[in-house]
TIDO-415880 format. One record per atom (N, C-alpha, C): residue number from 1; atom name; z, y, x. Coordinates in steps of 0.05 Angstrom, whole numbers, plus 5000, padded with zeros to 4 digits. Each point is the difference from the previous one (the first is absolute). Example, Ala and Ser with C-alpha at 12.3 -4.5 7.8 and 13.67 -1.06 7.14 Angstrom:
<recs>
k:1 a:N zz:5156 yy:4886 xx:5264 .
k:1 a:CA zz:5000 yy:5024 xx:4982 .
k:1 a:C zz:5000 yy:5024 xx:5018 .
k:2 a:N zz:4986 yy:5021 xx:4993 .
k:2 a:CA zz:5001 yy:5024 xx:5016 .
k:2 a:C zz:5014 yy:5022 xx:4985 .
</recs>
This chain:
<recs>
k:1 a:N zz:8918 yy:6661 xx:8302 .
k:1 a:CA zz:5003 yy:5021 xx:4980 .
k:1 a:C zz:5027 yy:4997 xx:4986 .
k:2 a:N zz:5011 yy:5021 xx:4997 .
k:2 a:CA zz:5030 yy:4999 xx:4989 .
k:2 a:C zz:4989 yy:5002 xx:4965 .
k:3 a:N zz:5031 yy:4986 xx:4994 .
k:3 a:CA zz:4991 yy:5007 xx:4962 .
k:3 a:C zz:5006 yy:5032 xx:4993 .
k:4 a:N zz:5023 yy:5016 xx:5022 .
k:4 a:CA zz:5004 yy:5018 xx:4985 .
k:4 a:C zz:4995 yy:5027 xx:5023 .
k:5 a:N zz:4975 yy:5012 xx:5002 .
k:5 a:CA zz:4996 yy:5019 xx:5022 .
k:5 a:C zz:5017 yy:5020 xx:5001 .
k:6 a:N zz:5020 yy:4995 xx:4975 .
k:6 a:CA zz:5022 yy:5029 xx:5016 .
k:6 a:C zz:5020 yy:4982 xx:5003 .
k:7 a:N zz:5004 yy:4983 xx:5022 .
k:7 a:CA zz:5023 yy:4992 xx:5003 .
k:7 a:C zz:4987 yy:4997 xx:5041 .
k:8 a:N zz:5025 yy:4993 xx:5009 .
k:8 a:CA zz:4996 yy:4988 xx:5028 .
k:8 a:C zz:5001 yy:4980 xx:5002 .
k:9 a:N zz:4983 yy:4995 xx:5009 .
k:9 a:CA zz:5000 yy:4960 xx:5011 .
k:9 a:C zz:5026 yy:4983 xx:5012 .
k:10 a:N zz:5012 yy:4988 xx:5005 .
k:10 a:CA zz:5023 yy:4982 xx:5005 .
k:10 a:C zz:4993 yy:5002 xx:5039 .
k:11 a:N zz:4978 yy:4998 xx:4997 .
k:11 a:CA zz:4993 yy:4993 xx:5033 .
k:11 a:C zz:5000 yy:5028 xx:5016 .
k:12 a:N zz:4995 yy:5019 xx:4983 .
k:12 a:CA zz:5001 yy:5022 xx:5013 .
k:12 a:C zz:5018 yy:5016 xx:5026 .
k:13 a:N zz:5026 yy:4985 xx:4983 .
k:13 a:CA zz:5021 yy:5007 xx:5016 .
k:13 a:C zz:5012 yy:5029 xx:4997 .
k:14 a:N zz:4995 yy:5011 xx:4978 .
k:14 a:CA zz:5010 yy:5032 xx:4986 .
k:14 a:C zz:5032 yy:4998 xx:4992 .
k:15 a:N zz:5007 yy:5010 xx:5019 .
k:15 a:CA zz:5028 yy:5002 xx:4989 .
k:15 a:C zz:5014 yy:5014 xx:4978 .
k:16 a:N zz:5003 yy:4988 xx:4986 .
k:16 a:CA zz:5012 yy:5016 xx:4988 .
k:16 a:C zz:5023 yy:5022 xx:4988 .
k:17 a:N zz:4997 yy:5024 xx:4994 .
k:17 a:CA zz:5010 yy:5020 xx:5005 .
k:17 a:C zz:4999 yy:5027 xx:5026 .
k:18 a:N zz:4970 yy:4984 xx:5012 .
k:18 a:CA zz:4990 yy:5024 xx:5026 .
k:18 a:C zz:4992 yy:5012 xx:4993 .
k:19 a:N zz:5002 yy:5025 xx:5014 .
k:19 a:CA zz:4983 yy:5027 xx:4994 .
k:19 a:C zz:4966 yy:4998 xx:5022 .
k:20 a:N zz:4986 yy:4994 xx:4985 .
k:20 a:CA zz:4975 yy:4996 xx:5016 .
k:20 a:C zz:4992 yy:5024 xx:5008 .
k:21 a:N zz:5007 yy:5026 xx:4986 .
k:21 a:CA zz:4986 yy:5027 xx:5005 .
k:21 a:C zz:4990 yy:5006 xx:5033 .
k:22 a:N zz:4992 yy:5013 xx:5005 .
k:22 a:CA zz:4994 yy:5002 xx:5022 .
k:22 a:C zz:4987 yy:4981 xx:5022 .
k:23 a:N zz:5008 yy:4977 xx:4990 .
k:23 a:CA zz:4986 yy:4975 xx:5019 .
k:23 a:C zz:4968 yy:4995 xx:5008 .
k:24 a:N zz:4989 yy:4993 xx:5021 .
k:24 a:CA zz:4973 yy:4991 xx:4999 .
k:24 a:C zz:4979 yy:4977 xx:4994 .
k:25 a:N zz:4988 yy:5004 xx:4985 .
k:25 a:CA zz:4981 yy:4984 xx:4975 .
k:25 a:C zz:4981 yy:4990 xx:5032 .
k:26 a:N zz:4994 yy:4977 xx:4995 .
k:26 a:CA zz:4979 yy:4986 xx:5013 .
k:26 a:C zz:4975 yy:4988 xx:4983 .
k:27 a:N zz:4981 yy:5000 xx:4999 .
k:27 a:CA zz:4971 yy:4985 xx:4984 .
k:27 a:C zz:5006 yy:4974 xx:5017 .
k:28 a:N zz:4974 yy:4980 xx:4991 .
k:28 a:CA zz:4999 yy:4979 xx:5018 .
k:28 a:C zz:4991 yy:5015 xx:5020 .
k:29 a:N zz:4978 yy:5018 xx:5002 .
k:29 a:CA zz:4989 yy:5004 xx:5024 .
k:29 a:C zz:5006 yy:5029 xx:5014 .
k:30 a:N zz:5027 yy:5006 xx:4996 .
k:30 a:CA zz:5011 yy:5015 xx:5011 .
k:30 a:C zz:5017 yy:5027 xx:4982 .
k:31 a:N zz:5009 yy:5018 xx:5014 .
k:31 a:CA zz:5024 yy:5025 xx:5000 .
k:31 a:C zz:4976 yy:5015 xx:4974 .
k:32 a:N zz:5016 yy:5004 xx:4973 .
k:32 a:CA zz:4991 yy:5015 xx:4975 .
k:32 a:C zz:5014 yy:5022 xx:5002 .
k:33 a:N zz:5021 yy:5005 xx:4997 .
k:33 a:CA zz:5023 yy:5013 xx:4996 .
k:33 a:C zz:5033 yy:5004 xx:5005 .
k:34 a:N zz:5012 yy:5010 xx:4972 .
k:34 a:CA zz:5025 yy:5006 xx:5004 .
k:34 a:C zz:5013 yy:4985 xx:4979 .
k:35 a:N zz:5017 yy:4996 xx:4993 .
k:35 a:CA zz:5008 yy:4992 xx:4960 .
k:35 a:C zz:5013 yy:5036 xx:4999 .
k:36 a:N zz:4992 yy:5000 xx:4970 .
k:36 a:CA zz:5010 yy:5033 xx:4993 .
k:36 a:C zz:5030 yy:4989 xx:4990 .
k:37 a:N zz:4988 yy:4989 xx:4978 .
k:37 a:CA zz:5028 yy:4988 xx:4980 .
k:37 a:C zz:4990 yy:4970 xx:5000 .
k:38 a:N zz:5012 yy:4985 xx:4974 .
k:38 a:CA zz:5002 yy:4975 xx:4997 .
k:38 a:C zz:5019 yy:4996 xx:4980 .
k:39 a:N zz:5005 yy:4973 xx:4980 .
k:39 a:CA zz:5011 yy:5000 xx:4983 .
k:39 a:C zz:5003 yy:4956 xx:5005 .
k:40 a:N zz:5028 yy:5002 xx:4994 .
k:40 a:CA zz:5005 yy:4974 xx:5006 .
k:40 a:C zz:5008 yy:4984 xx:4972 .
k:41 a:N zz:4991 yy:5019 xx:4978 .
k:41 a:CA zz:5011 yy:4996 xx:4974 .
k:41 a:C zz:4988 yy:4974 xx:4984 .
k:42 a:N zz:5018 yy:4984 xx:4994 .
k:42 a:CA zz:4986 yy:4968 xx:4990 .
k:42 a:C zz:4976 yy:5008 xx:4980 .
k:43 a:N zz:4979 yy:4983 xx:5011 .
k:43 a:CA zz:4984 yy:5002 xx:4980 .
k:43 a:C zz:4977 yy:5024 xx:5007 .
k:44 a:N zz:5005 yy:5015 xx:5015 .
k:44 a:CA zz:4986 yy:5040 xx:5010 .
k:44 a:C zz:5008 yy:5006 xx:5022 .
k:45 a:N zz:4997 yy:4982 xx:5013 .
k:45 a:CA zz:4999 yy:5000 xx:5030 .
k:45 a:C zz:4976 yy:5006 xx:5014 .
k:46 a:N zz:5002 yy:5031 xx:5019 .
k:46 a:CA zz:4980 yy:5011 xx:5016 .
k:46 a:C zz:5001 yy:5004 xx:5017 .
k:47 a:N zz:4984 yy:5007 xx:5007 .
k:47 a:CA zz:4993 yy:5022 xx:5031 .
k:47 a:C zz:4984 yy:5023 xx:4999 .
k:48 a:N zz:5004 yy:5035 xx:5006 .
k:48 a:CA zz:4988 yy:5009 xx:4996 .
k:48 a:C zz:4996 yy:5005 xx:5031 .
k:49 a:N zz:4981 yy:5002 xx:5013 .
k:49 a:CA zz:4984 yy:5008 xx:5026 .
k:49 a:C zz:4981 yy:5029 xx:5005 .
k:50 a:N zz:5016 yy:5012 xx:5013 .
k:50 a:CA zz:4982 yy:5024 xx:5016 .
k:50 a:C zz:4987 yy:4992 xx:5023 .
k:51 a:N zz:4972 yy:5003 xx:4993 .
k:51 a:CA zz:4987 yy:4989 xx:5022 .
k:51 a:C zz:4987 yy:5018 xx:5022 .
k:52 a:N zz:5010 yy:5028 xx:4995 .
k:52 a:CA zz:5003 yy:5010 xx:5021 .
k:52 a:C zz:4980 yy:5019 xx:5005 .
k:53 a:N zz:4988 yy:5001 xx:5034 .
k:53 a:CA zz:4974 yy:5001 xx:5001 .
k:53 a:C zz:4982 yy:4988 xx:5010 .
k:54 a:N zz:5010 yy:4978 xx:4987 .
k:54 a:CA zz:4987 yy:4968 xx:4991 .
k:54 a:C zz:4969 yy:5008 xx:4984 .
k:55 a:N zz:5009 yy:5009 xx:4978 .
k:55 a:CA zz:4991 yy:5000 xx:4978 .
k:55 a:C zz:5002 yy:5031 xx:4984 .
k:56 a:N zz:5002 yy:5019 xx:5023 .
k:56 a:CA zz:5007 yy:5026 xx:4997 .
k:56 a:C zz:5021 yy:5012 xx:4969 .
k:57 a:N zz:5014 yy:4981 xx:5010 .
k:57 a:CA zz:5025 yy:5011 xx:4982 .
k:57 a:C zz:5008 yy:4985 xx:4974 .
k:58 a:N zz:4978 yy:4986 xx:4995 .
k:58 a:CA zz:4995 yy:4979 xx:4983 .
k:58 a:C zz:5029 yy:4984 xx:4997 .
k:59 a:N zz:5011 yy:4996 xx:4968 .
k:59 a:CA zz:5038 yy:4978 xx:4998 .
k:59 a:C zz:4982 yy:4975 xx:4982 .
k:60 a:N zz:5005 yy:4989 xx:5005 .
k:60 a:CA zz:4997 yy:4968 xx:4988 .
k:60 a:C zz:5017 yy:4989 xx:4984 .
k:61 a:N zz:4997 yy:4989 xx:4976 .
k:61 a:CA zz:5017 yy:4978 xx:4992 .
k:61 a:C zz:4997 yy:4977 xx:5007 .
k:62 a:N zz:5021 yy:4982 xx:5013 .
k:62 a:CA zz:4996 yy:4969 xx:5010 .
k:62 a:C zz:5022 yy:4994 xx:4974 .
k:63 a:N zz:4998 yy:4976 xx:4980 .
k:63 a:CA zz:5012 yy:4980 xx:4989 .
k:63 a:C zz:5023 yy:4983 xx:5024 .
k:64 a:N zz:5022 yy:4992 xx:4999 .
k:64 a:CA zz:5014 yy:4993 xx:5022 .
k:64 a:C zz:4991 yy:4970 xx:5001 .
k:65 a:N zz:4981 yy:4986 xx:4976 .
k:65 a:CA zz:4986 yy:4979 xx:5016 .
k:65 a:C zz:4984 yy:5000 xx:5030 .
k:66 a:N zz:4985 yy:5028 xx:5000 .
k:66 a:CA zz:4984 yy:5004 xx:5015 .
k:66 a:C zz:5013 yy:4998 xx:5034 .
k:67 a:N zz:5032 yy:5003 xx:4998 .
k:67 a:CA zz:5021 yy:4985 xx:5024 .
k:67 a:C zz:4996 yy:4975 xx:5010 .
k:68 a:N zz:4988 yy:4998 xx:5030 .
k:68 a:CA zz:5010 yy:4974 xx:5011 .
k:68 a:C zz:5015 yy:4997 xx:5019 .
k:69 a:N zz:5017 yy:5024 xx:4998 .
k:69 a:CA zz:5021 yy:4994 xx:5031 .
k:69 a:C zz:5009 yy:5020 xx:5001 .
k:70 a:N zz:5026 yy:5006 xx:5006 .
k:70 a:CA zz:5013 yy:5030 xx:5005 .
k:70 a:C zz:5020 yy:4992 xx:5025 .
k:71 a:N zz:4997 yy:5014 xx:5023 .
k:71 a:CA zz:5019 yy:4999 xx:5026 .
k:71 a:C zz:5010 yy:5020 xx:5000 .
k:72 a:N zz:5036 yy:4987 xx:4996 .
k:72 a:CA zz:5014 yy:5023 xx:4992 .
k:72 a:C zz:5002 yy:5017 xx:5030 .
k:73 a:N zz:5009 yy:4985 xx:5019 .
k:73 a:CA zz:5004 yy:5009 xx:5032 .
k:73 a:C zz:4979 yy:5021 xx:5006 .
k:74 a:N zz:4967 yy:5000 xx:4995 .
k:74 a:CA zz:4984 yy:5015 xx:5002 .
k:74 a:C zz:4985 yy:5017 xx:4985 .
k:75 a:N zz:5025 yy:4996 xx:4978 .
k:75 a:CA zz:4993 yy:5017 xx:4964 .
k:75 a:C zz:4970 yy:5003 xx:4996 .
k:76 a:N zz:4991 yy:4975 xx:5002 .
k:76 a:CA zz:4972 yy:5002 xx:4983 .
k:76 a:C zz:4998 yy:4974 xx:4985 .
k:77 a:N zz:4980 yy:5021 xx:4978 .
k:77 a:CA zz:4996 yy:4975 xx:4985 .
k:77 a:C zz:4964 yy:4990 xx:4993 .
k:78 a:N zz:5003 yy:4976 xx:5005 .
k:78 a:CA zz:4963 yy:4986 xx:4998 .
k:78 a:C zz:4993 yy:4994 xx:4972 .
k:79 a:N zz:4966 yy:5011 xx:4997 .
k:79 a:CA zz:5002 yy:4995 xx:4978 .
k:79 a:C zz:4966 yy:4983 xx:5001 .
k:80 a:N zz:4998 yy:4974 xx:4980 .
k:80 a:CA zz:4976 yy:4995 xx:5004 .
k:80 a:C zz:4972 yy:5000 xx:4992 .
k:81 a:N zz:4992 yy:5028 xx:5014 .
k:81 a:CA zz:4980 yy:5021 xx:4988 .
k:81 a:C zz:4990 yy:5014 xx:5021 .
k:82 a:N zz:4970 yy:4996 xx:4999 .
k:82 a:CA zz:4986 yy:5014 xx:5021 .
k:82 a:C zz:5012 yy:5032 xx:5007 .
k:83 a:N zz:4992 yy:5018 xx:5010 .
k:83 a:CA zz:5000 yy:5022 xx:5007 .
k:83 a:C zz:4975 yy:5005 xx:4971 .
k:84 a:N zz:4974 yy:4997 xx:4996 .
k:84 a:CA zz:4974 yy:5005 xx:4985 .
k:84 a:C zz:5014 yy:4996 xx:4970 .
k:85 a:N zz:5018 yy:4980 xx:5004 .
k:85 a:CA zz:5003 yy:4991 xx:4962 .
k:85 a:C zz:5022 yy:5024 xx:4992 .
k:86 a:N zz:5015 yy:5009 xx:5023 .
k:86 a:CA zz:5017 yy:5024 xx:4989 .
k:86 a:C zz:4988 yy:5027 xx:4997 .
k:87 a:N zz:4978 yy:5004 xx:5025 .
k:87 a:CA zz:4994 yy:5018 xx:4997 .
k:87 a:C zz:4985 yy:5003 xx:4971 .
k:88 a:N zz:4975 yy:4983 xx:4988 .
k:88 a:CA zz:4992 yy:4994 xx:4983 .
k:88 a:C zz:5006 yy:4997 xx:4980 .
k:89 a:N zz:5030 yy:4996 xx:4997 .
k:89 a:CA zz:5017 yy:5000 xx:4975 .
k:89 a:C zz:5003 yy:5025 xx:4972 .
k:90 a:N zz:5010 yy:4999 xx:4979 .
k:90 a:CA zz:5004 yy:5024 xx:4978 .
k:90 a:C zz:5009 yy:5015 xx:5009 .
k:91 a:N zz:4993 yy:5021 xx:5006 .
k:91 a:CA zz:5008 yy:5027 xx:5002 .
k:91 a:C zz:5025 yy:5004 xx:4991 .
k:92 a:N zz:5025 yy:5003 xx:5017 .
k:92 a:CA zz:5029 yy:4996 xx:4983 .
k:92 a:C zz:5012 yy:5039 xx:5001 .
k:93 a:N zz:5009 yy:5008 xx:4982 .
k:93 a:CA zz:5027 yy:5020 xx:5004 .
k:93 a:C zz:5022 yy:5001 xx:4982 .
k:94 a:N zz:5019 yy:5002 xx:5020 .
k:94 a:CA zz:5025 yy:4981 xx:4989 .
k:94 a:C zz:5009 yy:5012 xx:4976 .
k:95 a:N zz:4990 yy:5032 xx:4993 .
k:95 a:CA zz:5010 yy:5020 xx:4973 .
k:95 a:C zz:4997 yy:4984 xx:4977 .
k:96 a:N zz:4975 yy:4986 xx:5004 .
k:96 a:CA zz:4984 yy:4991 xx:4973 .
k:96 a:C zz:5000 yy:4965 xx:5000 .
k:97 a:N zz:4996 yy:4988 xx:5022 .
k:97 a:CA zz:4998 yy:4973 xx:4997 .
k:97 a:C zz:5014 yy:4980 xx:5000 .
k:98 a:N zz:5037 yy:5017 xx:5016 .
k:98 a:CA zz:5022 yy:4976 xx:5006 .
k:98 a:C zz:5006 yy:4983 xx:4967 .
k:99 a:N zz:5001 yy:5020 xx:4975 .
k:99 a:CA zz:4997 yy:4986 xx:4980 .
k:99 a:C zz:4979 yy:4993 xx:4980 .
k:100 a:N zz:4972 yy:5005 xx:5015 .
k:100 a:CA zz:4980 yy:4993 xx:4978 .
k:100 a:C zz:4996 yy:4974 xx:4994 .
k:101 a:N zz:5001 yy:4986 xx:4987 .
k:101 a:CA zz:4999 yy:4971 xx:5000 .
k:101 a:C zz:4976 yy:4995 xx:5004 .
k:102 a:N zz:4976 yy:5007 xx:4986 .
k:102 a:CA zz:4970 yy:4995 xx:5004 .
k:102 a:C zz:4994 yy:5008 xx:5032 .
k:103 a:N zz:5006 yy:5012 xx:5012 .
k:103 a:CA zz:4995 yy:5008 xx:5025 .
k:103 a:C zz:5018 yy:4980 xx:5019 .
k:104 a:N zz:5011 yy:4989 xx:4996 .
k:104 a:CA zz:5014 yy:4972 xx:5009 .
k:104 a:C zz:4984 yy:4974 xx:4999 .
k:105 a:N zz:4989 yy:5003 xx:4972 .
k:105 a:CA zz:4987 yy:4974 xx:4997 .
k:105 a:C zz:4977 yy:5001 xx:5027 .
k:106 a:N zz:4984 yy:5026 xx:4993 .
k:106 a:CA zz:4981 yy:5001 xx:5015 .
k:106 a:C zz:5009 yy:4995 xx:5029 .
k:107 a:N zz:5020 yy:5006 xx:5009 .
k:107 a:CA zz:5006 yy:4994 xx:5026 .
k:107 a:C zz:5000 yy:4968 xx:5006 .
k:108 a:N zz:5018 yy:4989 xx:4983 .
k:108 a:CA zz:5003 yy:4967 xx:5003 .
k:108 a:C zz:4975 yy:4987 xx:5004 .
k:109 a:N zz:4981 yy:5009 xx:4984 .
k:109 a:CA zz:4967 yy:4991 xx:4989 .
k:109 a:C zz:4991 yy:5007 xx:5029 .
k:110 a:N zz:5004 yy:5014 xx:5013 .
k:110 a:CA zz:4978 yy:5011 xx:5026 .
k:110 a:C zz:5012 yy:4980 xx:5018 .
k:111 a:N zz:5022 yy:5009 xx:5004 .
k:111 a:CA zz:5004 yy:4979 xx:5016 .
k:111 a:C zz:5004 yy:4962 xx:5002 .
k:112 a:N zz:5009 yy:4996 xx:4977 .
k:112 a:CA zz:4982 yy:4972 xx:4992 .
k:112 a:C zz:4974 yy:4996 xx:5005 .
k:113 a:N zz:4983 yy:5017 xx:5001 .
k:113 a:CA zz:4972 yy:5003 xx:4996 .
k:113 a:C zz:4988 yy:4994 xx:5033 .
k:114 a:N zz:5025 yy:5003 xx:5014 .
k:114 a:CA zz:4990 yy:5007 xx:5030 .
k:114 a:C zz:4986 yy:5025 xx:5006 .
k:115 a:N zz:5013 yy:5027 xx:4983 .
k:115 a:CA zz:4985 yy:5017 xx:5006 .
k:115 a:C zz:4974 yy:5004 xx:4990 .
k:116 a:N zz:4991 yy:5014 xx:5018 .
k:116 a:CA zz:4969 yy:5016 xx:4998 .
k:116 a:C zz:4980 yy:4966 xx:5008 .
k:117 a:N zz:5006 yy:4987 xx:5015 .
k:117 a:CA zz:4995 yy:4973 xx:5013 .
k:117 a:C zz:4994 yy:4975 xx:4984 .
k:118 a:N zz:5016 yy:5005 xx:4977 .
k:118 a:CA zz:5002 yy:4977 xx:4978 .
k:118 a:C zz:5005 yy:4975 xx:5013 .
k:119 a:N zz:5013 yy:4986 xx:4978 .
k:119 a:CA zz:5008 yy:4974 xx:5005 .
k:119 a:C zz:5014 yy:4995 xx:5029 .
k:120 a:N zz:4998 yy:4972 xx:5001 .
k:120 a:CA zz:5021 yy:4991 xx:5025 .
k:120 a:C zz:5036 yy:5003 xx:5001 .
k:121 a:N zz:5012 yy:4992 xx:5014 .
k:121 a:CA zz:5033 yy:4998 xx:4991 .
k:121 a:C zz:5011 yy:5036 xx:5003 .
k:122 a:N zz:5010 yy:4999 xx:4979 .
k:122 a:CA zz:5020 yy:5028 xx:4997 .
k:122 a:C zz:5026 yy:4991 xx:5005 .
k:123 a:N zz:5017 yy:5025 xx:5004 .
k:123 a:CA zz:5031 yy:4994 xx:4995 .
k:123 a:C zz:5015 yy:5001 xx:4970 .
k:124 a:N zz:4973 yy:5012 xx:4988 .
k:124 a:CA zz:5027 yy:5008 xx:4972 .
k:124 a:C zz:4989 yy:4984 xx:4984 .
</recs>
């Protein structure tokens, strides 16, 4: 677990200053999505994910802890989180939540939480 879930992990391998837009999001257990946007900003570092019709249309917020690997050669980036714990995740839209702070917390909290699943190792 990272101390600061909006930041990227060191191991990740996130370069910095890439445009992740467009790239493809992997779960552990497979293909989620797209990244819409993303924000590499110290401290508020994200990922926002269209998941397509994954999740029929359904955008996600990932914390950029939630990164464990980005290949730049095959512009995707892994994140370590079921396919269930995203789908299962807060209801995100980006009008209202990119700056709600309480709606952040709750994000960090779920996924610490392991999700819907509880307990066991999270990323953030």
């Amino acid at each position: 677990m990272t101390e600061n879930a909006w930041a990227y992990g060191a191991s990740a391998g996130y370069p910095v200053g890439t445009n992740l837009a467009g790239w493809r999001v992997e779960a552990t257990d497979g293909h989620i999505g797209k990244v819409d946007k993303h924000s590499e900003d110290v401290g508020d570092a994200y990922l926002v994910v269209d998941t397509g019709v994954w999740i029929f249309g359904k955008e996600v917020l990932l914390p950029a802890s939630t990164v464990t690997r980005v290949e730049v050669e095959e512009r995707t980036v892994h994140v370590g989180l079921t396919k269930e714990q995203i789908k299962n995740a807060p209801e995100f839209h980006s009008d209202k939540h990119l700056t709600d702070r309480q709606y952040r917390e709750e994000i960090v909290l779920y996924y610490r939480e392991g999700g819907p699943f509880g307990g066991g190792p999270s990323p953030v």
